[in-house]
C-alpha positions as semicolon CSV with decimal commas, in nm:
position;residue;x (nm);y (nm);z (nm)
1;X;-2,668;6,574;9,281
2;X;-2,778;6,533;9,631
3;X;-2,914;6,190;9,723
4;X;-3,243;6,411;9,843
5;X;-3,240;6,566;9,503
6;X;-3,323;6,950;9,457
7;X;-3,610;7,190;9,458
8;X;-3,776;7,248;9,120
9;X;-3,737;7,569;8,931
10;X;-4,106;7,744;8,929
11;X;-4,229;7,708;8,561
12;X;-4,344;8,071;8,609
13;X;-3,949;8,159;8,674
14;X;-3,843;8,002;8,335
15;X;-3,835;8,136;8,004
16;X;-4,106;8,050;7,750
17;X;-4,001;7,898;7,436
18;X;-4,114;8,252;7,308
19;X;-3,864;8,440;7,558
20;X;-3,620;8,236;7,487
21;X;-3,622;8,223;7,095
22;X;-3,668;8,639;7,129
23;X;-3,293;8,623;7,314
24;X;-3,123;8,426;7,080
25;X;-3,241;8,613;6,832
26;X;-3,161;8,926;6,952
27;X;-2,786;8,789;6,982
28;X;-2,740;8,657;6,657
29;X;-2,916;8,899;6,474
30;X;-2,806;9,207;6,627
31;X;-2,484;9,150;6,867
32;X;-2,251;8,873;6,617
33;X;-2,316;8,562;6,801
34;X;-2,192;8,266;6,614
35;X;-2,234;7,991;6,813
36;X;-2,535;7,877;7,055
37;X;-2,492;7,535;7,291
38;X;-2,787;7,437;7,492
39;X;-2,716;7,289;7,802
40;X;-2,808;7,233;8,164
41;X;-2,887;7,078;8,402
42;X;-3,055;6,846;8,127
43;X;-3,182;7,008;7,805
44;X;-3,344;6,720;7,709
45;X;-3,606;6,777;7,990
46;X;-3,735;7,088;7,842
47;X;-4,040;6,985;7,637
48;X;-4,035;7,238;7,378
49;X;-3,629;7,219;7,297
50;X;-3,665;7,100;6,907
51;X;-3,897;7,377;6,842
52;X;-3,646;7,623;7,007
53;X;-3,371;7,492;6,806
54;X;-3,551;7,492;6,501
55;X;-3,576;7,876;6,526
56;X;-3,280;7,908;6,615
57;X;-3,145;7,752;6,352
58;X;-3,372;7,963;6,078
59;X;-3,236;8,255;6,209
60;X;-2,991;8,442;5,961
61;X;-2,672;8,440;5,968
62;X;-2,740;8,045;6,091
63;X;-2,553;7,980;6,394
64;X;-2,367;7,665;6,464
65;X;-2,589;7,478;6,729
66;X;-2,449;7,208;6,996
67;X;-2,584;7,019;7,278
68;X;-2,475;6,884;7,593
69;X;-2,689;6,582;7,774
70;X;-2,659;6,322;8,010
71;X;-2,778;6,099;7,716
72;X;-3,057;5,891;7,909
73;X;-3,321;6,041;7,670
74;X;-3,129;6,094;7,341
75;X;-3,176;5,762;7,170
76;X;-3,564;5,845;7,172
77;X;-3,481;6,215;7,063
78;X;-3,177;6,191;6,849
79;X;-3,356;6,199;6,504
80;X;-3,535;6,502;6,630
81;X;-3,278;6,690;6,753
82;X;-3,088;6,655;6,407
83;X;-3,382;6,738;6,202
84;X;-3,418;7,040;6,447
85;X;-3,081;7,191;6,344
86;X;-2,807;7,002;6,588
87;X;-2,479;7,017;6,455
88;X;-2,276;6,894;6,717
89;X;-2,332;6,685;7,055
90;X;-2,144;6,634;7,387
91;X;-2,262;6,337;7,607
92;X;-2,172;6,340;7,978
93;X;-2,069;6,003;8,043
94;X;-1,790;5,948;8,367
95;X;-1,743;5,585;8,351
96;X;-1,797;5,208;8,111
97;X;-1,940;5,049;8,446
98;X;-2,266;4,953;8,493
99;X;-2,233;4,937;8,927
100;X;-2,025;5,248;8,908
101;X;-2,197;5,432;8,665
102;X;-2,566;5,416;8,886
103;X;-2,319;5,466;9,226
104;X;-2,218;5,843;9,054
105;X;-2,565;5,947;8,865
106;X;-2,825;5,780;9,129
107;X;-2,948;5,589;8,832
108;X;-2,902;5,229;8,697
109;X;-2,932;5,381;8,319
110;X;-2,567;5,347;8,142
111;X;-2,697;5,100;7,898
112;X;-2,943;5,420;7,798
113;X;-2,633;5,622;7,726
114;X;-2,475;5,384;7,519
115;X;-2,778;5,344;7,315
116;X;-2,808;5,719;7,293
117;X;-2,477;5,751;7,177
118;X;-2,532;5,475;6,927
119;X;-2,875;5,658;6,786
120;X;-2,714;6,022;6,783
121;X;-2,433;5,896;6,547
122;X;-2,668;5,728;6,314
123;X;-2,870;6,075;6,324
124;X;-2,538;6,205;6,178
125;X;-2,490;6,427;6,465
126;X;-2,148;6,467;6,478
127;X;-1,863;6,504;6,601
128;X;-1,995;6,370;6,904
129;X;-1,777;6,440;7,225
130;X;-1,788;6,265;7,549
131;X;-1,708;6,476;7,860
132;X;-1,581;6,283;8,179
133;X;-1,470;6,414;8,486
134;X;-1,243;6,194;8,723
135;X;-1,286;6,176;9,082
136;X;-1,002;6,029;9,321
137;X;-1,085;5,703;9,439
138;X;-1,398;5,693;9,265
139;X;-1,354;5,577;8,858
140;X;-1,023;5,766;8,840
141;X;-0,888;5,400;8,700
142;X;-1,059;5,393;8,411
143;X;-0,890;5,718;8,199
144;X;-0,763;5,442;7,968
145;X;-1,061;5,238;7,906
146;X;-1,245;5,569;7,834
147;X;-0,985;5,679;7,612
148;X;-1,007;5,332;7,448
149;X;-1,361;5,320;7,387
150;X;-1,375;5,679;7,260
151;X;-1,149;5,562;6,987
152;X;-1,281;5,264;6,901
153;X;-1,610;5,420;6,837
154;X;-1,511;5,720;6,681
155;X;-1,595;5,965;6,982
156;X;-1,365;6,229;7,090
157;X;-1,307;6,224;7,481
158;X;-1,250;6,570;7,717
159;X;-1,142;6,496;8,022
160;X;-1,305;6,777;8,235
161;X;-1,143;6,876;8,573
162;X;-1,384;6,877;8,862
163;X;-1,501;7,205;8,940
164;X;-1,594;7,372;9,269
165;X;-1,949;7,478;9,107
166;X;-2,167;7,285;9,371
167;X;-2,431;7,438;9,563
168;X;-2,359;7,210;9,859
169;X;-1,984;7,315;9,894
170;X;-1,862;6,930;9,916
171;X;-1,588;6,997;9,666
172;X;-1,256;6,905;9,799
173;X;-0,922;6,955;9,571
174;X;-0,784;6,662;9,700
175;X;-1,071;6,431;9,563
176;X;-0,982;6,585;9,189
177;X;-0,815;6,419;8,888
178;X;-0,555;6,730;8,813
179;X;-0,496;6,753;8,394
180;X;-0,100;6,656;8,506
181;X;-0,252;6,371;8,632
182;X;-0,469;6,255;8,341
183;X;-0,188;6,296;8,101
184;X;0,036;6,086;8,350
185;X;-0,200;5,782;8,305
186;X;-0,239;5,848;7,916
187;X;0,134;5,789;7,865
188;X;0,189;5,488;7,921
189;X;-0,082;5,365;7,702
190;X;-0,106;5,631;7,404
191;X;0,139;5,821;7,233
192;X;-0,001;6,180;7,273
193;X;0,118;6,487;7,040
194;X;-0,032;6,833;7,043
195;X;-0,283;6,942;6,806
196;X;-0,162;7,146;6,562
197;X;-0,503;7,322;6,502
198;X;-0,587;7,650;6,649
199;X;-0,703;7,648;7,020
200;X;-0,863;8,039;7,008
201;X;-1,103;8,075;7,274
202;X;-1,174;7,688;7,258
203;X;-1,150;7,566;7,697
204;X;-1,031;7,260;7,561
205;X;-0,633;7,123;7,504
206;X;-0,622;6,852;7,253
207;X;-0,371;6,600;7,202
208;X;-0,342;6,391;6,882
209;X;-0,378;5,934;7,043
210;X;-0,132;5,762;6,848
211;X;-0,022;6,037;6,580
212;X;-0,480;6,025;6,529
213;X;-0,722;6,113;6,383
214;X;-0,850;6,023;6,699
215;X;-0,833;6,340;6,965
216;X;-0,872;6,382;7,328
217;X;-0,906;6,691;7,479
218;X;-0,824;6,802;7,877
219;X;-1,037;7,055;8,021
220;X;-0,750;7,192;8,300
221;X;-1,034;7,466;8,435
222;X;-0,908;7,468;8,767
223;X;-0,490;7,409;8,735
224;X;-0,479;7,571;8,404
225;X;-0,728;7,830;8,419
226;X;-0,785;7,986;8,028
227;X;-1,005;8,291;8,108
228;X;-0,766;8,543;7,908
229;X;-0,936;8,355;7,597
230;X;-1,315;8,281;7,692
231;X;-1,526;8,431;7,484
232;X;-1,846;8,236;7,634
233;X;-2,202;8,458;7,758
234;X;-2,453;8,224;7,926
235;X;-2,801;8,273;7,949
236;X;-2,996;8,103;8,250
237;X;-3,325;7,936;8,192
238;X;-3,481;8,202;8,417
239;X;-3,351;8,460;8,209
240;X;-2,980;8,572;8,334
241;X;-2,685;8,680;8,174
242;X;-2,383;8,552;8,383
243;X;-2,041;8,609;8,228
244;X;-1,842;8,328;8,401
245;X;-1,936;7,989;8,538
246;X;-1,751;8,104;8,838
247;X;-1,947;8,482;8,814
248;X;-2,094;8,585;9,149
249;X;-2,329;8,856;8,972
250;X;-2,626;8,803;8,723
251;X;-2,830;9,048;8,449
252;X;-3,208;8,996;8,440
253;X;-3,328;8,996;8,149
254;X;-3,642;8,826;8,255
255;X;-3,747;9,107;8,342
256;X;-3,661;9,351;8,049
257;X;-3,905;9,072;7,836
258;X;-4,171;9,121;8,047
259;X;-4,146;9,478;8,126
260;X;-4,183;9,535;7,762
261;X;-3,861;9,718;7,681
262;X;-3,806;9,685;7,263
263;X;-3,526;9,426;7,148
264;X;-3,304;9,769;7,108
265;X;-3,277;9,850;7,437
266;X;-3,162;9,493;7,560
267;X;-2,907;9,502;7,322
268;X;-2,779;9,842;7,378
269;X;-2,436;9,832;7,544
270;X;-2,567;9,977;7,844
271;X;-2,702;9,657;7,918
272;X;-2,479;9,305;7,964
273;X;-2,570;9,158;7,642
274;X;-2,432;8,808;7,479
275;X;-2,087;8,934;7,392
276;X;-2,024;8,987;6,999
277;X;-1,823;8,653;6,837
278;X;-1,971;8,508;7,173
279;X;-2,204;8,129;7,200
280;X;-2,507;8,203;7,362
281;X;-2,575;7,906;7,603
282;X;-2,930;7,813;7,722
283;X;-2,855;7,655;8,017
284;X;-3,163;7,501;8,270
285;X;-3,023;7,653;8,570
286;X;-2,865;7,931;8,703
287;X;-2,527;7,716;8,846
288;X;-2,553;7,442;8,630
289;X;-2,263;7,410;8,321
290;X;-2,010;7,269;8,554
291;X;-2,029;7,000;8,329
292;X;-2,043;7,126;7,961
293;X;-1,726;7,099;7,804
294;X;-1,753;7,329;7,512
């Protein structure tokens, strides 16, 4: 995030609650999606997010719902998001220091995060996965001490590598914690051991911490690219279909809503729908899941 922060989306541009409810439905219902993650940008900001998960979640067949947040509003929210239909939770979280921690996100707010986590566990809204991403010279020392508080507190850690999603074009390979890299650090501390479970179209690699339960999972989206297995569709909060993070080319389907076309023709082939055995992702900007960490 820019130090001069960024322009607003135009609430006009976004999709009502209503819009957005009559998507997901449309790709559960009728095109076989399984899985939904709301995302961002920050979900949390989106006033009317428990009411869009609770239909969501009364939808048949019932998807499996997850969220991804920056955790500064969660401890107020937690309860509600469970009670809503949240099965799982990722929290964005890049470093255990207080200095450091308001140096990377602008904001002095880690202790909010920690409660946050703290709250969405006692919600029972688990697993609940922390997603860090390691920049050179900046908290790339701490892989260790994030590995060692995930454990101790029963989180499961993805290391995410830093990718070149941002609109300002300041990303610089050179400046980014490689997955070699992260395992490198890991081994002299943990004894690490493939997962034996089944990766499928999952972006993560996990490794077993000292023979576990305990996992941590590397997200290698740059060095080890996985696209042969994504199976992810996102949906932008203004209404677009992109296929990729990295996808140069969007579907409106904005404007389908409010052109009136039926729910039949914006799920006929002929249109870029959700992919069957896809997650639909409601994400709160068009450029924006650099971060997620499914």
């Amino acid at each position: 995030m820019p130090a001069e922060g960024l322009d607003w989306m135009p609430r006009a541009d976004q999709l009502t609650d209503d819009e957005l409810v009559r998507l997901i439905t449309i790709a559960v219902r009728d095109l076989g999606v399984h899985e939904l993650r709301f995302t961002g940008g920050e979900p949390l900001l989106r006033r009317g997010l428990e009411d869009v998960i609770a239909a969501s979640a009364a939808l048949t067949p019932r998807p499996d719902i997850s969220l991804t947040t920056n955790g500064i509003g969660l401890a107020r929210r937690a309860e509600a998001l469970a009670a809503a239909g949240v099965n799982r939770l990722n929290v964005s979280m890049d470093t255990l220091r207080p200095e450091r921690f308001a140096t990377i996100t602008r904001r002095d707010r880690l202790s909010d995060v920690l409660d946050g986590l703290t709250a969405a566990r006692a919600a029972g809204l688990g697993p609940i996965k922390i997603n860090s991403v390691l920049l050179r010279g900046v908290n790339d020392d701490e892989a260790v001490a994030l590995v060692g508080f995930a454990v101790d507190q029963g989180y499961e850690l993805r290391f995410i590598e830093q990718m070149p999603l941002d609109a300002q074009h300041g990303w610089e390979r050179s400046e980014m914690i490689t997955a070699g890299e992260v395992m490198e650090r890991l081994a002299g501390h943990f004894v690490l051991t493939p997962d034996p479970g089944e990766r499928g179209g999952a972006p993560a690699e996990r490794w077993l911490v000292d023979g576990g339960p305990a996992v941590v999972g590397i997200i290698a989206s740059v060095t080890r690219p996985f696209c042969g297995a994504c199976d992810r569709t996102r949906l932008t909060a203004d209404g677009q279909v992109r296929s990729c993070l990295f996808a140069r080319t969007e579907t409106d389907l904005r404007a389908m809503l409010r052109g009136g076309s039926p729910d039949t023709e914006i799920a006929t082939p002929g249109a870029p729908p959700c992919g069957a055995n896809s997650p639909a992702t409601a994400s709160t900007s068009p450029a924006s899941c650099s971060r997620t960490g499914r």
